[in-house]
C-alpha positions, -999 to +999 in steps of 0.1 A: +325-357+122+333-325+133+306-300+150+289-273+135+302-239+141+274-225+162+263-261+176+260-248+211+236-220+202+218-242+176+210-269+203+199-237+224+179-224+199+163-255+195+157-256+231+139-224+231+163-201+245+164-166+227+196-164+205+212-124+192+238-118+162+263-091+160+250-061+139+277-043+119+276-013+145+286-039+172+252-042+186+238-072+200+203-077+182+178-103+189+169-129+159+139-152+156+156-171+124+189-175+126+211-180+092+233-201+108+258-204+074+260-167+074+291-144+082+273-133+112+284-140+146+257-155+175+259-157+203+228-171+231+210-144+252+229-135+281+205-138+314+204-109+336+220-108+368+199-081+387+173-095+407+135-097+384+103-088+394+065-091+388+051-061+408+014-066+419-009-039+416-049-030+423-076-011+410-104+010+416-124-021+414-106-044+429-090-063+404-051-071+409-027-074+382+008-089+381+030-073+357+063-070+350+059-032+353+063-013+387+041+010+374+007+003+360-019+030+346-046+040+370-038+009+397-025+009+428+012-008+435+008-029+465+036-053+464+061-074+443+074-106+444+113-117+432+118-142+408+146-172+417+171-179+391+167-214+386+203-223+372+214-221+409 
């Protein structure tokens, strides 16, 4: 029996990983339900390649966040730490 058409991104999808179709402008656009018999075209979420952070920051109080923000309303940034692509 031959595969479905978007059997890779299905089985992705099913695995959790974020899955985009081609907009009519070209665009790639997130989708939380694929159509999967549709004319559209999917494809799955490309990772990025830049280095990611979570950038720590402090308050007046002495609370710390970690957010994925380097800048964070009325806190302090002390530090960040750099997230390892695991597909290494």
């Amino acid at each position: 029996m031959k595969q479905h058409k978007w059997h890779k991104e299905i089985k992705a999808w099913a695995d959790g990983e974020d899955i985009e179709f081609k907009a009519l402008n070209g665009e790639w656009l997130y989708t939380s339900y694929p159509h999967w018999n549709s004319n559209d075209e999917y494809r799955i979420k490309p990772q990025p390649k830049e280095p990611q952070y979570l950038y720590i920051h402090l308050n007046a109080v002495g609370d710390y966040f970690i957010k994925k923000l380097d800048n964070f309303y009325g806190c302090k940034y002390i530090g960040k730490i750099k997230l390892e692509d695991t597909d290494a």
